[in-house]
C-alpha positions as CSV (number, residue, x, y, z in Angstrom):
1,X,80.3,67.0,84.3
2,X,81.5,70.3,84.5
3,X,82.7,70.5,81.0
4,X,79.0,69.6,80.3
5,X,77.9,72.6,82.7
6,X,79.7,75.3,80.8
7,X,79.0,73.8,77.2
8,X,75.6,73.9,78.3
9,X,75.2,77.8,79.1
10,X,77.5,78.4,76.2
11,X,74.9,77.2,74.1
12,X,71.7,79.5,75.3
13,X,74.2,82.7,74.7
14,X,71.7,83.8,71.7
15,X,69.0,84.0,74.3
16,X,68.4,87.8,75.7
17,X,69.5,87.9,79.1
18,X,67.4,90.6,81.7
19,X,71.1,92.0,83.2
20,X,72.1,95.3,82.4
21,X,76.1,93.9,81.9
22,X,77.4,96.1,84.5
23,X,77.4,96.0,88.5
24,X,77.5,99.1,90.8
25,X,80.3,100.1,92.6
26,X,78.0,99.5,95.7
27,X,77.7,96.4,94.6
28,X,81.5,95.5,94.0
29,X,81.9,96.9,97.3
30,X,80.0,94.5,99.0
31,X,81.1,91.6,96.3
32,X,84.8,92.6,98.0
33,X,84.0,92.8,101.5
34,X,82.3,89.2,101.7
35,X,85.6,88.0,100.0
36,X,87.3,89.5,102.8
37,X,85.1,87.5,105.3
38,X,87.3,84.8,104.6
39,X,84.3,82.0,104.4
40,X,83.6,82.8,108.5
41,X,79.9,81.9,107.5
42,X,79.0,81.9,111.6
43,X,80.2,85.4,111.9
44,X,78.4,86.3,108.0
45,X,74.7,85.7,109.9
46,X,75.0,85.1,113.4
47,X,72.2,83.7,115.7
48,X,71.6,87.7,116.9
49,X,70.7,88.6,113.2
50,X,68.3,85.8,113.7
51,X,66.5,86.5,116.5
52,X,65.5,89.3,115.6
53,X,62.9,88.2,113.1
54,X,62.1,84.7,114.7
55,X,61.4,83.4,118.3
56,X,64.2,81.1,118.9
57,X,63.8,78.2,121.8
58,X,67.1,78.7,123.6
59,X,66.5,74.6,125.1
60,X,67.0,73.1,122.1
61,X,69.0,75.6,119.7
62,X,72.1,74.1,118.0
63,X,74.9,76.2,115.9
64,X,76.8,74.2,113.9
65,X,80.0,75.3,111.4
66,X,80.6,72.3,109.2
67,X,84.5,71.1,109.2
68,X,84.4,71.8,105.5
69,X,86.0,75.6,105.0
70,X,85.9,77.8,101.3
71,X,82.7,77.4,99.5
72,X,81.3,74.3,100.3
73,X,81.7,74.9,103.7
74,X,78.3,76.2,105.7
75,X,77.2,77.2,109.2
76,X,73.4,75.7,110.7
77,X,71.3,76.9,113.2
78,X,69.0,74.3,114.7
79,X,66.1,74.5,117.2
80,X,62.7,72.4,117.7
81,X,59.5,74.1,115.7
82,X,56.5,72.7,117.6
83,X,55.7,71.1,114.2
84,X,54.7,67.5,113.7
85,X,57.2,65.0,111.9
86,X,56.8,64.7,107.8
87,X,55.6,61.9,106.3
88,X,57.8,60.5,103.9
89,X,58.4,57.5,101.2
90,X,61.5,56.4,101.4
91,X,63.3,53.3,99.4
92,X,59.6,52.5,99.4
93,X,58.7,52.7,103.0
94,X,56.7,55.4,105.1
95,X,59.1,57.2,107.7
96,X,58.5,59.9,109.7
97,X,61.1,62.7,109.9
98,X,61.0,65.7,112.2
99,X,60.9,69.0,111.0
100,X,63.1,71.3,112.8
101,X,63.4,75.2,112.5
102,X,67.0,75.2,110.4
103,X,68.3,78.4,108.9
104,X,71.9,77.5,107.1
105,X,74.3,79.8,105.2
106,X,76.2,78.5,102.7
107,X,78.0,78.8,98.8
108,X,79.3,81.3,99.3
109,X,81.3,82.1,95.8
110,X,82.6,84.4,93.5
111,X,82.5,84.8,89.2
112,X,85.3,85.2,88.1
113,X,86.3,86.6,84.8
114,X,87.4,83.4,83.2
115,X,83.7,82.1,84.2
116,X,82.5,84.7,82.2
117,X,84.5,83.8,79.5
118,X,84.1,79.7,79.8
119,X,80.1,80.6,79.8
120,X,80.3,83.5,76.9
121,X,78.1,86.0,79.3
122,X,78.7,89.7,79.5
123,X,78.4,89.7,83.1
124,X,77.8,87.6,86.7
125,X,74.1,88.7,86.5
126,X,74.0,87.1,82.9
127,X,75.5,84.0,84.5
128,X,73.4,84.1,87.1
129,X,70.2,84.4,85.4
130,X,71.0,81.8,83.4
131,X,71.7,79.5,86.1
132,X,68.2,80.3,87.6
133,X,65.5,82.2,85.9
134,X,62.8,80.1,84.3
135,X,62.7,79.1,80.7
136,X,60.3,78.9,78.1
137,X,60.0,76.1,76.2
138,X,61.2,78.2,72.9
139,X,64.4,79.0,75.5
140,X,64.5,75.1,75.8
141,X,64.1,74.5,72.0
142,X,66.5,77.1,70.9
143,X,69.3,75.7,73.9
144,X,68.6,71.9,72.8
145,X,69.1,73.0,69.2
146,X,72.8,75.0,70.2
147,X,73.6,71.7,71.9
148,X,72.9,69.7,68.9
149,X,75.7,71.8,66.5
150,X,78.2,71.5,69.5
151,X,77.9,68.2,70.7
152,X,76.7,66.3,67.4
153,X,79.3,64.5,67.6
154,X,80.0,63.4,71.2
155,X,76.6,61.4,71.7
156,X,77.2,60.9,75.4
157,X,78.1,63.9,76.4
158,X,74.8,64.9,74.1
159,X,72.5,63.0,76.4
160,X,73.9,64.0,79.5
161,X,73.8,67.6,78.5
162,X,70.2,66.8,77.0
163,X,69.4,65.3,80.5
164,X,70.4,68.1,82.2
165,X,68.3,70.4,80.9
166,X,65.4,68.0,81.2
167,X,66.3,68.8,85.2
168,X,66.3,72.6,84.4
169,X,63.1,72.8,82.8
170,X,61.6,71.5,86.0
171,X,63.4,74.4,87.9
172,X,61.1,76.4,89.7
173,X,62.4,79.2,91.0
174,X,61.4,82.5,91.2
175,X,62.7,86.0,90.8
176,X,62.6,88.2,93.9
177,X,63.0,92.0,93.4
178,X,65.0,94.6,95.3
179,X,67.6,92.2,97.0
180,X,71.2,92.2,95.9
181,X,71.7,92.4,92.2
182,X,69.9,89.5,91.6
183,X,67.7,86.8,94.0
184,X,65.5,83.8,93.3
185,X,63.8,81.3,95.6
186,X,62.0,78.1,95.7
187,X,60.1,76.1,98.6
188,X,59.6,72.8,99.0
189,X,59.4,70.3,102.3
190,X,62.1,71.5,103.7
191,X,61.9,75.3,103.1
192,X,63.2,78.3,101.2
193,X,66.0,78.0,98.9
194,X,67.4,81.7,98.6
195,X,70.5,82.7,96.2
196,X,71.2,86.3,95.9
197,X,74.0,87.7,93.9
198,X,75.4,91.0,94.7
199,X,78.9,92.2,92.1
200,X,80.1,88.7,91.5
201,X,79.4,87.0,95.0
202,X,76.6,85.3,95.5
203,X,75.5,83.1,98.2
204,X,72.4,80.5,99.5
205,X,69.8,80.4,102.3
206,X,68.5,78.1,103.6
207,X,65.2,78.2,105.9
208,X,62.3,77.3,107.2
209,X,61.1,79.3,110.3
210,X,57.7,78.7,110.1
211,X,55.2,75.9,107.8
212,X,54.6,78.3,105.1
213,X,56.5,79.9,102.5
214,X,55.3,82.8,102.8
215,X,56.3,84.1,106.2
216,X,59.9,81.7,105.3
217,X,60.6,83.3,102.6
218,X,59.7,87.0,104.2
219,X,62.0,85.7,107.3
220,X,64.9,84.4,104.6
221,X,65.2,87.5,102.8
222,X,65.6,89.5,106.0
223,X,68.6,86.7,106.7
224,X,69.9,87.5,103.4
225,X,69.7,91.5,104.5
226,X,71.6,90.7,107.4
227,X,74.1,88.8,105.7
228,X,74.7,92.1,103.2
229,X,74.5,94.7,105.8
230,X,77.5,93.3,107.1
231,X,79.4,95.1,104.2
């Protein structure tokens, strides 16, 4: 599947990318100094850099730093919104589910040069945007036509590439200026989705503080702030 990843950026190279191909030295700076943080995601936005943007209830506030370390390891905060439970469909049946204020850091990762290279991109925001921004349907065409030439001739790995960017036309995030190097979000039931790439880290956040998106995402981005300020 990951083979199928990188074949499938490889092939929208011919597409004109928004990055300028170079980072700041700010930015590598901070890129640097979150490496250096070792994963410690508790310590990377603490429940202080929280509070000061949200009302937290102290009764039923939870931390918790999953046993998982490196990237795919994340620390939660927890605590009860006031909000009533969801209504869901699940394996066909209504259930109610509660909906919690949750703010969670995780991903935290790094591009390295041989990603670059794997994904023939001049640079981690080229990546990045790629991974992200929203694409037009001649984007789609022209990427669906690359795939064609490269995997002709593998016709599985064809339709699982082809059905993976079925999944990426549906994406719908969205670009958000004047954070890191590069940011986009998305809402949905359970809140804002935030990545943010600053040199060639980049990291997620997760929250929902409040019902709405727009005062979630406001809140999330001051999260993501925090998280940078700390470098």
């Amino acid at each position: 599947m990951k083979k199928i990843l990188y074949i499938l950026i490889s092939a929208s190279i011919t597409l004109g990318c928004s990055g300028t191909g170079n980072t700041t030295s700010k930015s590598n700076a901070i890129s640097q100094c979150l490496a250096d943080k070792d994963y410690d995601y508790g310590a990377l936005l603490t429940k202080a850099d929280i509070a000061k943007y949200v009302n937290i209830d102290e009764a039923s506030f939870k931390k918790e730093i999953s046993s998982t370390k490196g990237k795919y390891g994340n620390c939660t905060y927890s605590w009860e919104s006031g909000r009533p439970k969801m209504e869901k469909v699940i394996a066909g049946r209504d259930v109610k589910l509660s909906d919690p204020n949750k703010v969670v850091i995780k991903l935290l990762d790094f591009y390295t040069q041989e990603d670059l290279e794997k994904n023939k991109q001049d640079s981690a925001i080229d990546l990045f945007d790629m991974g992200y921004k929203k694409l037009s349907q001649e984007e789609n065409n022209e990427i669906l036509a690359n795939l064609e030439k490269k995997l002709g001739d593998k016709p599985e790995d064809l339709a699982r590439a082809k059905k993976m960017m079925e999944s990426r036309m549906d994406f719908t995030y969205k670009p958000i200026d004047n954070l890191g190097d590069r940011a986009y979000w998305k809402w949905n039931d359970y809140g804002i989705e935030l990545v943010v790439l600053t040199g060639n880290a980049r990291f997620t956040i997760l929250s929902k503080t409040t019902g709405e998106p727009e005062t979630s995402l406001d809140h999330a981005i001051h999260f993501a702030k925090e998280v940078l300020a700390k470098c």
